[in-house]
N, C-alpha and C positions, 0 to 999 in steps of 0.2 A: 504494500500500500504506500503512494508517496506521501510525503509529508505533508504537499495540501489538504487531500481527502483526510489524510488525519487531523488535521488543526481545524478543519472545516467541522468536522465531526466533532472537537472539542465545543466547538463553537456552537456550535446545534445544541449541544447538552447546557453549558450556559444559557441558552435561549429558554431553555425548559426549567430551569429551576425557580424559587420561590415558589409561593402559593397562588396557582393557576385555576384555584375553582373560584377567586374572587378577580381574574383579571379575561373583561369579556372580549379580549381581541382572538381574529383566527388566526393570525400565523403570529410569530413570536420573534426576536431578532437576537443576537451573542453574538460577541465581539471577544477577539482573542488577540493579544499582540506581542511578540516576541522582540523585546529589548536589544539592544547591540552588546548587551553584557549574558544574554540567552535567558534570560528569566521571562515567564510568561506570566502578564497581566490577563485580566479580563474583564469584559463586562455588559451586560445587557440592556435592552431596550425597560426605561420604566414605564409603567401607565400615566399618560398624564391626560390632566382634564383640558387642556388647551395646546393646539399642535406646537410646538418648541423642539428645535436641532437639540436642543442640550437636554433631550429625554433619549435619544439615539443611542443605539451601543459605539457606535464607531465615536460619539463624540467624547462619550463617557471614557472609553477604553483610551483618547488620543491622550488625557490629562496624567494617565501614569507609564508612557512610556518614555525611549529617549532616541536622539535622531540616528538616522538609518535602521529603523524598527519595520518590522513587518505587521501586518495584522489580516487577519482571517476573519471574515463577517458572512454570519449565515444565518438564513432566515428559517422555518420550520414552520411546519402546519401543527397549530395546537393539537389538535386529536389524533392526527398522523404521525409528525416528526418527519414527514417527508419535506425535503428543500424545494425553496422557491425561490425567487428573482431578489435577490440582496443589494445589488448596483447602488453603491454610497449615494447619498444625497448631491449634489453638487456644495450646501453650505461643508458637508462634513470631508467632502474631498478636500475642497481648501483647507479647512481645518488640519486634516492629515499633512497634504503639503505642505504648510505654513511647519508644522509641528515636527518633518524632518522623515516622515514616512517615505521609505523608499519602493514600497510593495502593496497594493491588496488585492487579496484574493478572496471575491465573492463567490456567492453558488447564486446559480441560473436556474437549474431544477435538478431532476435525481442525476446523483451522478456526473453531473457537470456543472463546472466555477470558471469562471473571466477573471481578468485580472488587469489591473491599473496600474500603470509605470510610473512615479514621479521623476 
């Protein structure tokens, strides 16, 4: 297995965790990002009652890593855990870029992730 499908896969299970019988969205998002010192952050989409970039995982996850970090974002279908279309926001690409990300690698659907070059 390469190591996107793996981190992708972390990142899906991030997606899934907390308490999901109080949160009514269908697909879920986790964000994973791998430091230039190798340690791996993480962090997920929260619920919010008004749309805001800074409920994102990709935005959440950009504040603990360090530049030339990579990050893996993947979305899940709440009842499934199957991937769906992750493709960073534009606010949170910038974010990334500005913040020294060198890499992301989203998933599209089963089985297949794209990937962003800064």
């Amino acid at each position: 297995m390469s190591i996107d499908k793996r981190m992708l896969s972390l990142a899906a299970s991030v997606a899934s965790e907390g308490n999901l019988r109080q949160d009514n969205r269908s697909f879920l998002l986790g964000a994973v990002g791998m430091r230039n010192d190798g340690v791996l952050v993480s962090a997920r989409n929260i619920a919010a009652t008004d749309v805001t970039p800074d409920a994102h995982a990709e935005a959440r996850v950009v504040k603990k890593i360090t530049c030339d970090s990579t990050v893996w974002v993947a979305r899940v279908g709440k009842g499934t855990g199957c991937w769906a279309l992750a493709r960073p926001c534009i606010k949170c690409q910038r974010r990334m870029k500005t913040a020294g990300v060198r890499k992301v690698v989203y998933t599209i659907g089963p089985n297949e992730w794209g990937v962003l070059q800064f």
